[in-house]
MITIPA-121351 format. One line per 5 residues: their letters; for each residue x, z, y of N, C-alpha, C. Coordinates in pm, whole numbers, plus 50000, padded with zeros to 5 digits. Last residue first. Layout:
N
a = X/Z/Y/X/Z/Y/X/Z/Y; ...
//
This chain:
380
xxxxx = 50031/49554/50781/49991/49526/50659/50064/49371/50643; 50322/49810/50789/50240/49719/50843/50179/49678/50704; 50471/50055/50677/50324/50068/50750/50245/49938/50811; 50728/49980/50636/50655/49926/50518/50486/49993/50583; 50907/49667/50846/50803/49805/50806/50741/49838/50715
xxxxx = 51178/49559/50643/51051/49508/50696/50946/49670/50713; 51469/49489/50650/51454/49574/50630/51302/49534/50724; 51730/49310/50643/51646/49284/50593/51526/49363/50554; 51937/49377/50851/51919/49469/50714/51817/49428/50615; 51876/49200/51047/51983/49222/50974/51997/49263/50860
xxxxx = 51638/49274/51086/51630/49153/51003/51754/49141/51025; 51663/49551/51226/51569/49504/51114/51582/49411/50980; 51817/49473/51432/51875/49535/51341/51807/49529/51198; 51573/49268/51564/51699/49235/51562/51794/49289/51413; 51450/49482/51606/51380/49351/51530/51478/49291/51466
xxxxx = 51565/49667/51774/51470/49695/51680/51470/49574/51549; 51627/49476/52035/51690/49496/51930/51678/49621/51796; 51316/49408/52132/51418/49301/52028/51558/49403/51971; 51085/49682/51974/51145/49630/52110/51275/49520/52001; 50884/49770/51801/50943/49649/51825/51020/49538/51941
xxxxx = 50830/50016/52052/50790/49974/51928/50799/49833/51933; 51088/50056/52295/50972/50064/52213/50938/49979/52135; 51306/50088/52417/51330/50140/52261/51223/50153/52228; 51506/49943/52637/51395/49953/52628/51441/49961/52413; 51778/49904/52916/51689/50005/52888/51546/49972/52781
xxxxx = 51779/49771/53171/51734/49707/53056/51689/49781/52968; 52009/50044/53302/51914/49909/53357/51901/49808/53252; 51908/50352/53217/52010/50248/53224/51936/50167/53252; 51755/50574/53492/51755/50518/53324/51871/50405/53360; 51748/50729/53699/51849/50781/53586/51841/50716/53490
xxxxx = 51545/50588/53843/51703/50553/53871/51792/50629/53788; 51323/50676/53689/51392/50541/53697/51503/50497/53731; 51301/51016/53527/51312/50937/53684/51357/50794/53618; 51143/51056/53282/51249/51038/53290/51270/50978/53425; 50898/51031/53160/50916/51164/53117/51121/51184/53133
xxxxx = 50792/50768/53139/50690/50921/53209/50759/51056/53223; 50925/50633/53082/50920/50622/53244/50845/50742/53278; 50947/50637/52815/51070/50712/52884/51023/50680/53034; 50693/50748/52617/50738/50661/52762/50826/50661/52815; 50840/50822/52274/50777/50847/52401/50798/50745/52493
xxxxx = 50906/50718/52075/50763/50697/52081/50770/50731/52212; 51176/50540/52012/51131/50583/52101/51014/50571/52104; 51374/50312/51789/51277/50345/51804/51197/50476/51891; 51584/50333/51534/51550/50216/51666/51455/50208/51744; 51578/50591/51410/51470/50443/51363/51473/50339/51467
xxxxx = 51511/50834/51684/51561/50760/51543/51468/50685/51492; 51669/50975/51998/51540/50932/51889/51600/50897/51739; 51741/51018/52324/51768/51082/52157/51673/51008/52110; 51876/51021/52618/51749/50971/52541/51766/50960/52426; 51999/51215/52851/51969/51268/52737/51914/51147/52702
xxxxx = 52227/51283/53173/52082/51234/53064/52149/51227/52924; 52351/51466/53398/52322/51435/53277/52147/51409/53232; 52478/51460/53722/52323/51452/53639/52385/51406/53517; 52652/51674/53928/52679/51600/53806/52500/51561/53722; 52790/51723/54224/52682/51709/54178/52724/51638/54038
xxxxx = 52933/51720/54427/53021/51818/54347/52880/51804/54262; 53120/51460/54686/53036/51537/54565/53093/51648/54505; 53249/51364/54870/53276/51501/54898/53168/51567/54764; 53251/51053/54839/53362/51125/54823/53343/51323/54829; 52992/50905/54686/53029/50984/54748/53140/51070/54729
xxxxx = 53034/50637/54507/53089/50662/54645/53058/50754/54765; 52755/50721/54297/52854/50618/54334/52896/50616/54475; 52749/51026/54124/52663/50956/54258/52834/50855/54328; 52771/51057/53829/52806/51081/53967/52749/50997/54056; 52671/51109/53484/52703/51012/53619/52718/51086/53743
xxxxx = 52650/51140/53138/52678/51192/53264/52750/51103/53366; 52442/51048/52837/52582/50971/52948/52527/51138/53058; 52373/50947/52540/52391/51076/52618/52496/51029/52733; 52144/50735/52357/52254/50762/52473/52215/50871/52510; 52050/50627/52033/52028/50622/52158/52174/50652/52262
xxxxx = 52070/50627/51735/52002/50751/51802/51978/50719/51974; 52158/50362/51665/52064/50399/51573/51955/50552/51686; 52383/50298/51819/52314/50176/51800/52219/50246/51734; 52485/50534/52035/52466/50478/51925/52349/50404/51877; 52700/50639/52268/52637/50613/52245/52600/50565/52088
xxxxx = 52804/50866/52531/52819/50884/52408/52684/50770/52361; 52992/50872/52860/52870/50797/52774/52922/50821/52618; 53089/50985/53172/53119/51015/53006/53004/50913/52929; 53069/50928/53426/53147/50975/53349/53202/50944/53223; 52931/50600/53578/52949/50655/53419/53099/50733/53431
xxxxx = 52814/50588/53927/52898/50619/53848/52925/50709/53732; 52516/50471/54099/52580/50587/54025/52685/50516/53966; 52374/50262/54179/52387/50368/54258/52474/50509/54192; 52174/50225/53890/52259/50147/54015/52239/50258/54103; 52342/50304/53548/52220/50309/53646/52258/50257/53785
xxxxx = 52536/50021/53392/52538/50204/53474/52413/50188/53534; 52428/49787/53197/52497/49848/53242/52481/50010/53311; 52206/49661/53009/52293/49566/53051/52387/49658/53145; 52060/49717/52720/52110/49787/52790/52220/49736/52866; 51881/49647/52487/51930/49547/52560/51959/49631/52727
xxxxx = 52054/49833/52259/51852/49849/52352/51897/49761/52461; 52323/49791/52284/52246/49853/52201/52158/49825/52331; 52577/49718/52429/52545/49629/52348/52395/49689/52280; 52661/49887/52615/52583/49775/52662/52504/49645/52555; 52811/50069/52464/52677/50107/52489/52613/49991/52562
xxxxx = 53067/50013/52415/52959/49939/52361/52831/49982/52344; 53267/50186/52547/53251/50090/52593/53103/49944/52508; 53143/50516/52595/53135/50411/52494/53138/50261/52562; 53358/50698/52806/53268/50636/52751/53255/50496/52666; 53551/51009/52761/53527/50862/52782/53384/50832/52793
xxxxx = 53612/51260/52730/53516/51254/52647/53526/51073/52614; 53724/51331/52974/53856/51292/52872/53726/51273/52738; 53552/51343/53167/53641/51148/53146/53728/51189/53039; 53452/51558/53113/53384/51460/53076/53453/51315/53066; 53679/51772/53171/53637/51720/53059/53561/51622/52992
xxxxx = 53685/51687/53472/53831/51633/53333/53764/51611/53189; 53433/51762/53538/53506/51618/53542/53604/51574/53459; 53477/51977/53527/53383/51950/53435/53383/51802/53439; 53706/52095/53738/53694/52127/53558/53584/52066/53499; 53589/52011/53943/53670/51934/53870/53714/51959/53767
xxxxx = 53333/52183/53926/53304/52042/53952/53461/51957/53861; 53501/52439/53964/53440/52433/53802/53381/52267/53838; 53573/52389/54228/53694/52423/54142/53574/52388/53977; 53391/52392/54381/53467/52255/54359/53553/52268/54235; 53085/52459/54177/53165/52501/54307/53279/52361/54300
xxxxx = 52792/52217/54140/52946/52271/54057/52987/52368/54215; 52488/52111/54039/52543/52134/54148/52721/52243/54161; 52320/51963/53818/52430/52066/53841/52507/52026/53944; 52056/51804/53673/52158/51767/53803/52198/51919/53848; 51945/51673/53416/51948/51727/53500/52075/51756/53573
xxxxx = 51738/51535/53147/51737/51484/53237/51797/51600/53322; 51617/51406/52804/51633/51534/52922/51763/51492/53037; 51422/51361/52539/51418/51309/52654/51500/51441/52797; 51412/51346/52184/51501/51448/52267/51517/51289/52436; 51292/51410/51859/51268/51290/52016/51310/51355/52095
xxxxx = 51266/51432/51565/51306/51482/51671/51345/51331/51750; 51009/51245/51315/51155/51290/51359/51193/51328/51456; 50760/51257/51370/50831/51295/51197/50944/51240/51192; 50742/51353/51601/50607/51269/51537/50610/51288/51390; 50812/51504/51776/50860/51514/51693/50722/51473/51592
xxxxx = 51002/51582/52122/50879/51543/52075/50903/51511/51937; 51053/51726/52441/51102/51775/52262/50965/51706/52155; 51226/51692/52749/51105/51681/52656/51150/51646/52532; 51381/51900/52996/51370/51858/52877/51223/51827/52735; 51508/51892/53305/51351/51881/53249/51377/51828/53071
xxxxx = 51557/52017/53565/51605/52004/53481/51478/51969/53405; 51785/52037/53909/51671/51966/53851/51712/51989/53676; 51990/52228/54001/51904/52145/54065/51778/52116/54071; 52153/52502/53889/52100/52414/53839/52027/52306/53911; 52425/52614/53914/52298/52573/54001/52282/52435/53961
xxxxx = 52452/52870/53623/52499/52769/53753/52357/52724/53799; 52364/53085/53458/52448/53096/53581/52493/52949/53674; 52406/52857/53189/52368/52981/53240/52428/53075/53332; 52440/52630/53047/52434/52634/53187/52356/52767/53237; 52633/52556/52800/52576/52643/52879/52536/52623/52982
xxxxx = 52771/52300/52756/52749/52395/52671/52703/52478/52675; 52693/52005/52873/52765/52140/52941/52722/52223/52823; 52695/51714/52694/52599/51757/52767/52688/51912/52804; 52817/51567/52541/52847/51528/52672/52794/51621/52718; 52764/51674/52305/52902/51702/52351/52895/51676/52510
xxxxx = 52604/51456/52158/52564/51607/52274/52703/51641/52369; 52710/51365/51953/52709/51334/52074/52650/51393/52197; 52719/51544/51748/52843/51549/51808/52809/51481/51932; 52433/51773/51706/52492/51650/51687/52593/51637/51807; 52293/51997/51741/52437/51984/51671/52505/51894/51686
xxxxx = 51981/51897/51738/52092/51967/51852/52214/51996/51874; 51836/51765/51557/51946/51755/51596/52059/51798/51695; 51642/52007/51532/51699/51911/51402/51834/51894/51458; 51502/52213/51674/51595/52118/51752/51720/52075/51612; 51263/52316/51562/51251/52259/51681/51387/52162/51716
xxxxx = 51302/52403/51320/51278/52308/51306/51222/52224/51408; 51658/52554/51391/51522/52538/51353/51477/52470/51371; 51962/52690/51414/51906/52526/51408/51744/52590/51353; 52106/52858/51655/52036/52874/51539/51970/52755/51535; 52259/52798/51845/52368/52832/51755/52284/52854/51642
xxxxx = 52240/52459/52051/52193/52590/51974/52266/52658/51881; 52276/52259/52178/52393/52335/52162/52350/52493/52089; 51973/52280/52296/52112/52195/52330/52215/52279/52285; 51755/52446/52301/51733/52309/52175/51910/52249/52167; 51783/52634/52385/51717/52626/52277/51703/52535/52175
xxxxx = 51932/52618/52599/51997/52646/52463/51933/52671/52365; 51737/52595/52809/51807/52433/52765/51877/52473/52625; 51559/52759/52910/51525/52677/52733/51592/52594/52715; 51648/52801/53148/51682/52898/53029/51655/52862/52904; 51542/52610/53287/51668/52572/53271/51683/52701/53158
xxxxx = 51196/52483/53259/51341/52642/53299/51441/52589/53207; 51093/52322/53191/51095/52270/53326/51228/52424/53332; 50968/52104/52913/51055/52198/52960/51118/52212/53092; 50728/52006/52685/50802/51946/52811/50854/52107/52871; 50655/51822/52373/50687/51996/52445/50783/51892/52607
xxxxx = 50373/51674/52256/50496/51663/52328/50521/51768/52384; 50313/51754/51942/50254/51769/52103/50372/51743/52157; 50127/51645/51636/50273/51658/51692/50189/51643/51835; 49931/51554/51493/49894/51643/51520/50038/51713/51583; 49944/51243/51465/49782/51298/51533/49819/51417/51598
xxxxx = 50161/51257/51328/50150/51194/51444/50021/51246/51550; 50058/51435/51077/50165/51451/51180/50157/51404/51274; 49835/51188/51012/49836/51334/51062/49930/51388/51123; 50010/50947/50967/49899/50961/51084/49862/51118/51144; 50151/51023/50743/50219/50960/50860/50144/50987/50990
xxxxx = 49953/51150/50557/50062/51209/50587/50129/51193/50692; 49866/50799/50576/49771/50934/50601/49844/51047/50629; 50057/50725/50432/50039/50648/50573/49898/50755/50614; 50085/50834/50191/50169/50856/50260/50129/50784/50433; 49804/50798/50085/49861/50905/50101/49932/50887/50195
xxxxx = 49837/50552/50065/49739/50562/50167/49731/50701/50206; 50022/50544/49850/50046/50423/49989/49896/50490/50076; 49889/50644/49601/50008/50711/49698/50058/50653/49832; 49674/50481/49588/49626/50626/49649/49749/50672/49710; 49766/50275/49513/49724/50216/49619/49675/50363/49707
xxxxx = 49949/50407/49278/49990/50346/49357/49963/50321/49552; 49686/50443/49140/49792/50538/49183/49866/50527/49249; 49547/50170/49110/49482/50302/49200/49578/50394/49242; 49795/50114/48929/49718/50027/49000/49688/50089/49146; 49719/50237/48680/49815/50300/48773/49822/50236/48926
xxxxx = 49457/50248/48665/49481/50369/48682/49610/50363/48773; 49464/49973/48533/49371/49992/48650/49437/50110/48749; 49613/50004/48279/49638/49934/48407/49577/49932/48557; 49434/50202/48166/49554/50233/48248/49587/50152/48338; 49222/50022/48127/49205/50089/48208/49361/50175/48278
xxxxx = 49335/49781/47984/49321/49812/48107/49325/49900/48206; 49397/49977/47717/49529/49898/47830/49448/49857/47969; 49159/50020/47644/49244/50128/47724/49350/50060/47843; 49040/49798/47583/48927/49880/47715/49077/49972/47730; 49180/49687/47411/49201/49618/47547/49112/49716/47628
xxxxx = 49126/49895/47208/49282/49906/47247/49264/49842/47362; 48886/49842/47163/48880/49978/47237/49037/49970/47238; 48880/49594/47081/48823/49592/47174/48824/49724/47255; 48974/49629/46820/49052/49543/46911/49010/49509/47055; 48808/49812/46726/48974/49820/46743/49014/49777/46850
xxxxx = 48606/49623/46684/48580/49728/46768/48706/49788/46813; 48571/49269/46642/48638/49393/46616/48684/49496/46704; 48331/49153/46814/48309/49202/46644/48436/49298/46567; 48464/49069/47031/48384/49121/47051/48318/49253/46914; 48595/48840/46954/48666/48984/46970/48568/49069/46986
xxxxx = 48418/48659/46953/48442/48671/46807/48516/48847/46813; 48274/48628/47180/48221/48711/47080/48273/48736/46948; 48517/48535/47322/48465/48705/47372/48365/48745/47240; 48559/48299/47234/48644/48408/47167/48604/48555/47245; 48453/48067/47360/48317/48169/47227/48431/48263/47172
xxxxx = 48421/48030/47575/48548/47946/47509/48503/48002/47368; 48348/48190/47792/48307/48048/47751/48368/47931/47677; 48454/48408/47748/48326/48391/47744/48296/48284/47687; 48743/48390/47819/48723/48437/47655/48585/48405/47610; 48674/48354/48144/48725/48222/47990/48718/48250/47863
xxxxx = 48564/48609/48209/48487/48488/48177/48567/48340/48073; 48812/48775/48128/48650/48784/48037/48588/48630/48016; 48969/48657/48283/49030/48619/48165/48907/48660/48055; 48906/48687/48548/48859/48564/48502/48899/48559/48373; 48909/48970/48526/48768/48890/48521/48747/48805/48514
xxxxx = 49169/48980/48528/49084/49083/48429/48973/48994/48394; 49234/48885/48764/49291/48780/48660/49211/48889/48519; 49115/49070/48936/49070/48912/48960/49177/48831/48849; 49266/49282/48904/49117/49297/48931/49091/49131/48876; 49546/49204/48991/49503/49191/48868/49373/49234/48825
xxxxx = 49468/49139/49265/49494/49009/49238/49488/49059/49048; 49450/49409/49377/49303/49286/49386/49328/49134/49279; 49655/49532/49325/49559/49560/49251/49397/49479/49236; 49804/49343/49520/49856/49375/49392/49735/49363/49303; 49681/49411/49743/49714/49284/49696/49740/49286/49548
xxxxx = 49748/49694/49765/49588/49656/49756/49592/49522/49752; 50012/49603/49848/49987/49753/49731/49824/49687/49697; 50016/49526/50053/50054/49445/49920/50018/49472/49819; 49916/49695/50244/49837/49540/50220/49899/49476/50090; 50054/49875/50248/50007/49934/50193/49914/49773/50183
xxxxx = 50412/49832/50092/50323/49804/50213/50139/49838/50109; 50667/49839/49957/50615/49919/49983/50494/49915/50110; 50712/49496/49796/50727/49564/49908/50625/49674/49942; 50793/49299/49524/50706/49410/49573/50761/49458/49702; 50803/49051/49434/50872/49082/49569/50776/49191/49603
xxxxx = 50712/49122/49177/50850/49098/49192/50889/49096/49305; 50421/49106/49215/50532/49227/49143/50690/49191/49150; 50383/48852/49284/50357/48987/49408/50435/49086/49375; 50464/48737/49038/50488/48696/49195/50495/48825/49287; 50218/48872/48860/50375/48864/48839/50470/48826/48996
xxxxx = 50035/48723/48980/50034/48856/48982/50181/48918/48964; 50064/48474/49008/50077/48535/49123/50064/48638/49117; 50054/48436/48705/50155/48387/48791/50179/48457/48892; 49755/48499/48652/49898/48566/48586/50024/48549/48707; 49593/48290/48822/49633/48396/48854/49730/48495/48798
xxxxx = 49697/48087/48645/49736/48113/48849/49757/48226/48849; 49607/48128/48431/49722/48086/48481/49795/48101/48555; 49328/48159/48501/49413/48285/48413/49536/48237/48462; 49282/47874/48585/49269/48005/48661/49351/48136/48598; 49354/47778/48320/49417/47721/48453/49422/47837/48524
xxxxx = 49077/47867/48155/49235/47895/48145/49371/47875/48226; 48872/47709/48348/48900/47913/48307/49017/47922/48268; 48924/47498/48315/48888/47552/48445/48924/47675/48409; 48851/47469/48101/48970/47408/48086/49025/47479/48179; 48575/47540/48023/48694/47607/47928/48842/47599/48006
xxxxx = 48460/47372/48198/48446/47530/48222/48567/47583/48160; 48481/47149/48050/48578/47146/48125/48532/47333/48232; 48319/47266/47835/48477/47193/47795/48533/47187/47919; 48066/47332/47784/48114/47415/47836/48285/47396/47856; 47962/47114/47649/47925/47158/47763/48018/47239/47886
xxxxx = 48109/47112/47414/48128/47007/47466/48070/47072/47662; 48010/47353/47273/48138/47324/47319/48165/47206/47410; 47745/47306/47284/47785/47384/47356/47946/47354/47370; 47761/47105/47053/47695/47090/47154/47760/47160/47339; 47846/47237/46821/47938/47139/46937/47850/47111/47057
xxxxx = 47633/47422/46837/47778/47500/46857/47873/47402/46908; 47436/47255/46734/47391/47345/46848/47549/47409/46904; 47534/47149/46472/47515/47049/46610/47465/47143/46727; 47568/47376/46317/47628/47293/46341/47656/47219/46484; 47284/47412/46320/47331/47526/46358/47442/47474/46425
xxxxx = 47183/47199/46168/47133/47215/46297/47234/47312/46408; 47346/47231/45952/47359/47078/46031/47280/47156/46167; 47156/47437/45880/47319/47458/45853/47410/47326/45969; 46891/47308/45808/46955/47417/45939/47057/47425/45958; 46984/47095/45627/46935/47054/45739/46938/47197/45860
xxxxx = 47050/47269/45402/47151/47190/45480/47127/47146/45647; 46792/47371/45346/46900/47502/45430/47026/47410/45475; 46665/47216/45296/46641/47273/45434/46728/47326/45474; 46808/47150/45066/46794/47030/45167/46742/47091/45271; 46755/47352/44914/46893/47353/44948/46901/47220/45050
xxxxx = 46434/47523/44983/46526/47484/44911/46647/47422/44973; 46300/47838/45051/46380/47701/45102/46437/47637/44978; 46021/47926/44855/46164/47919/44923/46223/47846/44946; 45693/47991/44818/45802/47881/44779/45955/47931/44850; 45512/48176/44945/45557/48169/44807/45676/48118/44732
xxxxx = 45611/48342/45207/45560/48280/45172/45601/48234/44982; 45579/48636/45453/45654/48544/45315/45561/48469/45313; 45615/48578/45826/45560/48629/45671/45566/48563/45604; 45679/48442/46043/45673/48621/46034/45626/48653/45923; 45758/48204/46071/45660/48255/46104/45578/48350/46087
xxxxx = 46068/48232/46085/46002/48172/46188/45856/48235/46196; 46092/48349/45853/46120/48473/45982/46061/48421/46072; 46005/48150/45664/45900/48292/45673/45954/48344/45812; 46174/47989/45699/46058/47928/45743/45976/48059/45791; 46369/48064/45613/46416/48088/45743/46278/48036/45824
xxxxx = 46286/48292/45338/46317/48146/45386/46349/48154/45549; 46529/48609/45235/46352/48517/45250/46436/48361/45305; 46723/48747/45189/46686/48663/45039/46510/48620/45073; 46846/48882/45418/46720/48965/45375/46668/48874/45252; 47082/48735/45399/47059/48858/45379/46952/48920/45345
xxxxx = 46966/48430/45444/47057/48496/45323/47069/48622/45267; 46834/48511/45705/46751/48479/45577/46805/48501/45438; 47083/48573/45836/47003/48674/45838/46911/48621/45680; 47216/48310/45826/47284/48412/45781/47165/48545/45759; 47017/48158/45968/47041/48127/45839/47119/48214/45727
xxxxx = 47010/48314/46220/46952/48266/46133/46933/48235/46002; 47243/48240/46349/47259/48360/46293/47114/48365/46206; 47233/47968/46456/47357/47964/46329/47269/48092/46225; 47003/48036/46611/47000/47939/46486/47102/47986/46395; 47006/48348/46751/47071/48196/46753/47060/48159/46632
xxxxx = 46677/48553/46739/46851/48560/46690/46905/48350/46696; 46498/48575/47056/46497/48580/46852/46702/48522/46840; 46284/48813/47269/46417/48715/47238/46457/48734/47040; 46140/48979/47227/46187/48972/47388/46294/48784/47375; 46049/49090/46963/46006/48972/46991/46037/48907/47113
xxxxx = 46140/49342/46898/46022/49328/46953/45936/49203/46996; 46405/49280/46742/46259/49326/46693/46144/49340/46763; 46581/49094/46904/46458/49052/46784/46362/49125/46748; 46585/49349/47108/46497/49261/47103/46460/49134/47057; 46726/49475/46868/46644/49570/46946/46538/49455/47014
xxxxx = 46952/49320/46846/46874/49388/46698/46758/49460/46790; 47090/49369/47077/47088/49253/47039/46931/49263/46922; 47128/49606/47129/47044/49548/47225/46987/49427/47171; 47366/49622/46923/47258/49714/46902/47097/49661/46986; 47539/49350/46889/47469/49491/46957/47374/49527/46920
xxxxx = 47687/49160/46645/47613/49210/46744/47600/49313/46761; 47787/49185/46376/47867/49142/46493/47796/49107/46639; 47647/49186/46135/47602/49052/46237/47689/49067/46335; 47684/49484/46021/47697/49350/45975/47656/49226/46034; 47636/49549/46312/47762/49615/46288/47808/49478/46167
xxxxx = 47334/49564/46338/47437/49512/46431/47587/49454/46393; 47248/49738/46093/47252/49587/46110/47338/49518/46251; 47387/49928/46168/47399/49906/46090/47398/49774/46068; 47172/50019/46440/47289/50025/46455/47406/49947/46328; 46904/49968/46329/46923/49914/46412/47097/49886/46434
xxxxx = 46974/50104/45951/46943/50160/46109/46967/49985/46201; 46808/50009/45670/46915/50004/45753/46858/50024/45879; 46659/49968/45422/46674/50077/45459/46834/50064/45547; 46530/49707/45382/46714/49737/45340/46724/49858/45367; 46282/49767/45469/46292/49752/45347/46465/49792/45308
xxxxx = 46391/49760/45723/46314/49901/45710/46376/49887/45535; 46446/49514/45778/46523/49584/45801/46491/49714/45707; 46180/49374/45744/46250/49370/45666/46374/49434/45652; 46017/49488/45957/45994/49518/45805/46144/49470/45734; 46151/49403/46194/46216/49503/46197/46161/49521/46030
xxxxx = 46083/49089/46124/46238/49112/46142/46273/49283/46096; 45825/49116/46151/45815/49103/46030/46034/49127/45998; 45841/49161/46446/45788/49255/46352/45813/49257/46213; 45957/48922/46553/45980/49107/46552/45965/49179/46472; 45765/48740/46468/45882/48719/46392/45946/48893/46428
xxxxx = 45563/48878/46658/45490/48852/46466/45614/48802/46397; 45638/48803/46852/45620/48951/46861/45587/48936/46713; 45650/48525/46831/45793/48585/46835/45745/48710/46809; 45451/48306/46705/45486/48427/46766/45530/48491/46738; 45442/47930/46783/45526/48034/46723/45498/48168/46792
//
């Protein structure tokens, strides 16, 4: 048999119908690629389509075989006998391809299932987000290959409608998919830059303490400086003797307030700043937050302002000295259960509470977390 001599005599007879490559596709429910290498002979049309083509062009299926008319024409016992052939070539394949079929629709199955699954316990994470879009990536492609091998990709294949409505719905689906997995990498990119590009401010003059403490202008240096639990802290310290003072202002993508200092009183303003601090109290359930088991050692709790979410403001005295007039206030501010800075770098040890700890996934972090049921959404 030569195929380049069935090509040829394939594209004459086209020519004769006066029909484009594109035309004949269109009546056969093939491609254009398809009509392109019958005609050169690369490859010849499936039996079934065969018998349909000879109908059309009104030759024998003997002539396409061997590329030129002939006198006689099939008669109706050949064309049964192809028709039977065509027949037995299509169960054939079905049978082959039967437990592929069975395999492919199972899989669509699953995977529908778990796509739906993931969408319902959606969680703002950026590993779910790219879970999501992998898992309907992968029910797209197995639902081609089963339409493949199940022969309904070529029957859809033949209505163009119905094939440029599923190219859209995907592709949106794809789109929003991506939009999603772009706004989750956005925002944890947004997260990183700030973080990258936030400096820890450290403060050693006691003249910048009203910059941030008790400020009367809020800017976007001291967010929280208002806040009622400050209170503990002196409202001024301008003009006194100051000791020691050190305030660090850090702000990854929320205010971080570390400060630390020791006022030296005459006696008379010492016991005016005493009344006011024991009539402030302290939080008898500051032992319960950041596994914070009591007073720094060696000191005595004035005042303590505390909270299970921002941290502690306490003022202490130096334990059993009777002739003091010294007062240290601390400061450790944050939010989110949570302290980026070192508090050992940026805070003496004997001014911290004893247990003391607000780093990243420290237990009662974890703790409040899975109270609230509340999962990072930056992890993967």
């Amino acid at each position: 048999m030569d195929q380049k001599k069935t090509g040829r005599f394939l594209k004459q007879l086209r020519n004769e119908k006066g029909l484009t490559q594109e035309q004949l596709a269109n009546k056969f429910n093939v491609t254009n690629r398809s009509v392109s290498r019958w005609e050169t002979g690369s490859n010849l049309p499936d039996i079934s389509l065969l018998v349909e083509i000879a109908d059309f062009y009104d030759v024998d299926v003997r002539e396409i075989i061997d590329g030129e008319r002939k006198s006689e024409m099939m008669d109706n016992e050949i064309r049964e006998v192809a028709d039977k052939m065509a027949d037995y070539s299509n169960e054939g394949n079905r049978k082959k391809y039967l437990w592929i079929q069975i395999a492919g629709v199972v899989g669509v199955c699953f995977s529908l299932a778990s796509l739906i699954n993931q969408i319902i316990c959606y969680e703002p994470k950026l590993g779910r987000i790219a879970a999501i879009l992998g898992s309907f990536i992968s029910l797209v492609i197995m639902c081609i290959i089963t339409l493949y091998v199940t022969g309904l990709l070529q029957k859809i294949a033949r209505h163009k409608k119905l094939v440029f409505t599923v190219k859209i719905i995907t592709l949106v689906m794809l789109a929003i998919g991506a939009y999603y997995m772009f706004l989750g990498i956005f925002v944890i990119g947004v997260f990183a830059l700030n973080f990258g590009l936030s400096r820890k401010k450290v403060y050693n003059d006691p003249a910048d303490y009203n910059k941030f403490i008790h400020s009367e202008k809020i800017n976007s240096d001291n967010s929280y400086c208002s806040m009622d639990e400050f209170i503990v802290l002196p409202e001024k310290i301008d003009g006194l003797d100051v000791k020691e003072f050190q305030l660090t202002y850090y702000n990854p993508w929320d205010p971080q307030y570390v400060v630390y200092m020791t006022i030296d009183y005459d006696e008379a303003s010492y016991d005016t700043e005493i009344s006011r601090l024991e009539s402030l109290g302290i939080d008898g359930e500051y032992t319960d937050y950041y596994t914070v088991t009591g007073e720094p050692q060696g000191y005595d709790l004035v005042a303590m302002a505390a909270s299970d979410y921002y941290g502690f403001v306490y003022a202490m005295v130096p334990e059993g000295k009777t002739d003091n007039t010294e007062i240290t206030y601390c400061a450790i501010w944050f939010c989110n259960n949570m302290l980026d800075l070192d508090i050992h770098d940026y805070m003496p040890d004997e001014y911290l509470l004893p247990g003391f700890d607000a780093t990243m996934d420290n237990p009662y972090q974890l703790q409040k977390d899975e109270e609230m049921g509340i999962e990072n959404p930056l992890q993967f």
